[in-house]
C-alpha positions in Angstrom: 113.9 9.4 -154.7 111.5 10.3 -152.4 107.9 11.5 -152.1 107.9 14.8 -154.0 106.0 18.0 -152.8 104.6 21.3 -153.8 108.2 22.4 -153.1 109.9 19.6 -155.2 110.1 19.1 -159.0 111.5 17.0 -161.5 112.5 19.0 -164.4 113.5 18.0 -167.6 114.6 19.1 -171.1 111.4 19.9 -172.2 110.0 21.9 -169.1 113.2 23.3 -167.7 112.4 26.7 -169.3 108.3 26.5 -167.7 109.6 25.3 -164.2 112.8 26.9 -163.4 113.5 29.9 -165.0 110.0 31.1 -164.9 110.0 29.9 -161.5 113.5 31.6 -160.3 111.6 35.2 -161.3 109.7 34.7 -158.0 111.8 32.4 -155.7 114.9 31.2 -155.4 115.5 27.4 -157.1 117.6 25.0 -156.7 118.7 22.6 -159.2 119.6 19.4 -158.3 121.6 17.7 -160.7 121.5 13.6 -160.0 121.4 10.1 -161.4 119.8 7.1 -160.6 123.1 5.4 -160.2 125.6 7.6 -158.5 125.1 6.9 -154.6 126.4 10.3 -153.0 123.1 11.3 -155.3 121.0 8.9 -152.6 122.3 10.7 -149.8 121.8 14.0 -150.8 118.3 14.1 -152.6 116.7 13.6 -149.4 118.4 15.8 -147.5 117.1 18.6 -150.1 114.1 17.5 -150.0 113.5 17.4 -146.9 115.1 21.0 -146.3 112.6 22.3 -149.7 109.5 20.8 -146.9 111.6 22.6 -143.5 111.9 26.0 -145.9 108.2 25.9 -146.9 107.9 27.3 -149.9 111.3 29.7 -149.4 112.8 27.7 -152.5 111.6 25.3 -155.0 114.2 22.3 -155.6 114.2 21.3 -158.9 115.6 18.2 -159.9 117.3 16.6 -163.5 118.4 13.7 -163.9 121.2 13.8 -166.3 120.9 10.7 -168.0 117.5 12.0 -169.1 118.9 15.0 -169.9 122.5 14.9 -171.1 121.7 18.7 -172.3 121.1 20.4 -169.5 124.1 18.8 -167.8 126.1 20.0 -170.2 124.9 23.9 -170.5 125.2 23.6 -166.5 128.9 22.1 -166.6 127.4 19.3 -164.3 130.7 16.9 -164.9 130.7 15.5 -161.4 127.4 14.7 -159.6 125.8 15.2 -157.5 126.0 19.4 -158.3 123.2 21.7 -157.5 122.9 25.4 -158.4 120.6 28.1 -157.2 118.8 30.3 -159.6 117.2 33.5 -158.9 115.8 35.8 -161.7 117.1 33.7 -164.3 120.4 33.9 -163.2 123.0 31.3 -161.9 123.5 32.7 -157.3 126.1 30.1 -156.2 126.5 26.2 -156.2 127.7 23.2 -154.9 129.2 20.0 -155.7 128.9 16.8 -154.1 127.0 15.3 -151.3 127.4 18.1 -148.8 126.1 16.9 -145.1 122.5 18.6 -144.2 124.4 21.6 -141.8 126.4 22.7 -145.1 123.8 22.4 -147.4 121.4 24.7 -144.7 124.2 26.8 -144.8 123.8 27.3 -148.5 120.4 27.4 -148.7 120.2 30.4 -146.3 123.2 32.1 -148.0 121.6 32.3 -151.4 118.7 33.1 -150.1 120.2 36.1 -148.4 121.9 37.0 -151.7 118.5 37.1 -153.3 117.0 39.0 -150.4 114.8 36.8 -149.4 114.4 36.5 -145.6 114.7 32.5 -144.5 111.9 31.5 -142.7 112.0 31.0 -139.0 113.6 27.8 -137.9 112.3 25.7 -134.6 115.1 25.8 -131.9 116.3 21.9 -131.4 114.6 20.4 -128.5 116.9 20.9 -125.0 118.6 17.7 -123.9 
């Protein structure tokens, strides 16, 4: 996908339990689960990314690639992709499937943050026109 940041992980059978549930006892994360192949997966991955760089640290996207691992596709129910699903304190907050465009996808970002009582961080006001 794109460049990764401090904000942006891919995750895996093998550290799943070391990066996101450790990880959802401080923060909120959101699980992005994708494929190489599908192409509403290429239009949202950059959107998240880009919003996990706009939030700053708010939430930590983590994301699997479910041919790499079939498993946690399947404990997650991730039939249809692209699906994502935000974790706080170890515990499934809400989720989402397909490629959602960038307003709805803020719109759940912010509303499992608030869930999770985590204060989103200020956002710039658009330039005037």
């Amino acid at each position: 996908m794109s460049d990764q940041t401090t904000w942006v992980v891919d995750v895996d059978e093998k550290n799943f339990e070391a990066t996101v549930l450790r990880e959802s006892m401080e923060r909120l994360v959101i699980v992005d689960f994708w494929a190489t192949w599908c192409e509403p997966c290429k239009t949202l991955g950059p959107i998240l990314e880009a919003l996990a760089a706009e939030y700053g640290g708010a939430f930590t996207l983590a994301k699997v690639d479910v041919d790499k691992s079939p498993f946690l596709a399947q404990q997650f129910g991730a039939q249809s992709i692209p699906m994502g699903f935000a974790l706080y304190q170890g515990r499934p907050v809400d989720r989402f499937v397909g490629a959602l465009p960038r307003e709805e996808l803020k719109r759940f970002v912010d509303s499992a943050l608030q869930r999770c009582g985590i204060e989103p961080p200020p956002q710039e006001a658009p330039p005037p026109p």
